[in-house]
Each structure stands twice: as C-alpha cells, then as structure tokens.
N, C-alpha and C positions, 0 to 999 in steps of 0.2 A: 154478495160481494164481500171480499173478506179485508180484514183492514188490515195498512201498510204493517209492514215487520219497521222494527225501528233500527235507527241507522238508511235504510232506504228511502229517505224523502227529498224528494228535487231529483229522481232517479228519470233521466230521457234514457229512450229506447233508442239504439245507435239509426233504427231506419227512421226516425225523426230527425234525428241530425243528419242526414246525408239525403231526405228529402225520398225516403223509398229507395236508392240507388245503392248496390250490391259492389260494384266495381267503380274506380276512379273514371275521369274522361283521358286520363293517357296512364300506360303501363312504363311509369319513367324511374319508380321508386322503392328502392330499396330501404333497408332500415338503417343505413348508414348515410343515405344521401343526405345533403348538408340542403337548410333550406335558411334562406333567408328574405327578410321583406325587404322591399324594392322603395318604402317610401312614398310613393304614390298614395293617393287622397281615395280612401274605398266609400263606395255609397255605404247604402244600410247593408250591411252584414246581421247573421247569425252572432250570435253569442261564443259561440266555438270559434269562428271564422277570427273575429277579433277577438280574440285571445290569442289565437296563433301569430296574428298579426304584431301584437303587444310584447308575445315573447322572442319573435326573430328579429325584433328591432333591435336586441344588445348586442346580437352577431351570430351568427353561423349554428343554428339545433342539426342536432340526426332527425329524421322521422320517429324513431325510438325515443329518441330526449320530447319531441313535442307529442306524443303520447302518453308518453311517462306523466310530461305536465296535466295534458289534458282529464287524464284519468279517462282514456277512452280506448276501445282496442285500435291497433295499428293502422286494421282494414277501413277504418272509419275516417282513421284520421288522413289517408290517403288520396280518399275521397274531397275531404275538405282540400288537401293540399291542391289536390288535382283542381278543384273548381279556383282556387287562389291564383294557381300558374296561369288559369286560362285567361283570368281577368286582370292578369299584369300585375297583381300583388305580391307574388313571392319572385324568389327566383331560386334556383334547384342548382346542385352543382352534384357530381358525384366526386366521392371520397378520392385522391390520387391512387389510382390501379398500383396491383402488386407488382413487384419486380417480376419478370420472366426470369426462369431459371439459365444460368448460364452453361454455355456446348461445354462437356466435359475437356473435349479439344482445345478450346481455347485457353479453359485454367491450368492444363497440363503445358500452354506454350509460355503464360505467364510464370507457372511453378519454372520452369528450364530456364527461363531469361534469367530469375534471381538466383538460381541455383549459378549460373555462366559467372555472374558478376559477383558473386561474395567465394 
C-alpha cells in the first residue's frame, strides 16, 4: 500500500458521496439552475448534504456556485441536489429563459411606424 501524496488527506471518493449512484433521481439540472433551501428541519444528513443546505440558506446558488463551494465535481453535486429536492429540502428554479428572437417583419413594422412619425 503506498502512502497518501500530501495535500490529498480527507480525499472522499465522489461514489462515497452519492452512495454508488452515477446519475441524479431527476434530470432537472443544469449549471445555472438556481437552487435554494426550503427551511425545513432535515434528519441526519451527509456532510456534503448539509453544507448545501448551510449554503442555499443566504439565497439563490447556481449548481456551478454549489460545486464550486463544495469542491466536488458537478455530476456529484447533482446527485446530492437530486436527493435534497426529493426530500423537500431544496427548491430548484431555472434561470429566466432567453429572449426568443424577434420576426424580422415585425421590427421592419416597428422601424416604418417611427420612420411615419419623426
């Protein structure tokens, strides 16, 4: 057995944290979705779990932001996020949607209205 490199101590293995599980239990999240906790009273959590908890209590993370925090990769923290939503701890919202682009027709009727009046 060869011993730890340093800097690597207190190193969990992501399928320790997500309990073996490769995929979340819903495909809800992107890296922008906004997650927040819900305030609710959780049992015994993970270590990871409460800390997510700890951090969406100031207001609104990306999945990216609670990754970032966590120092864990995305797919992991999704995972957790996923088991969070399920037990009524977080709540998920997605980013407000981009604008659709607007019919060329209709800014060419808006461009001729102001052209009419000036």
């Amino acid at each position: 057995m060869t011993a730890p490199r340093p800097g690597r101590r207190g190193l969990v293995r992501p399928y320790v944290i997500t309990e073996g599980r490769a995929h979340p239990t819903r495909d809800t999240f992107d890296l922008v979705t906004l997650v927040i906790a819900t305030g609710a009273e959780p049992g015994a959590l993970s270590p990871e779990k409460d800390r997510v908890l700890r951090l969406c209590r100031g207001g609104a993370l990306s999945v990216a932001e609670v990754a970032g925090h966590l120092g864990i990769p995305v797919s992991v923290t999704k995972v957790l996020l996923g088991d969070l939503a399920d037990d009524g701890l977080i709540l998920t919202r997605s980013p407000v949607p981009s604008a659709r682009p607007t019919e060329p027709r209709i800014l060419q009727e808006v461009l001729d209205g102001l052209r009419a009046r000036l």
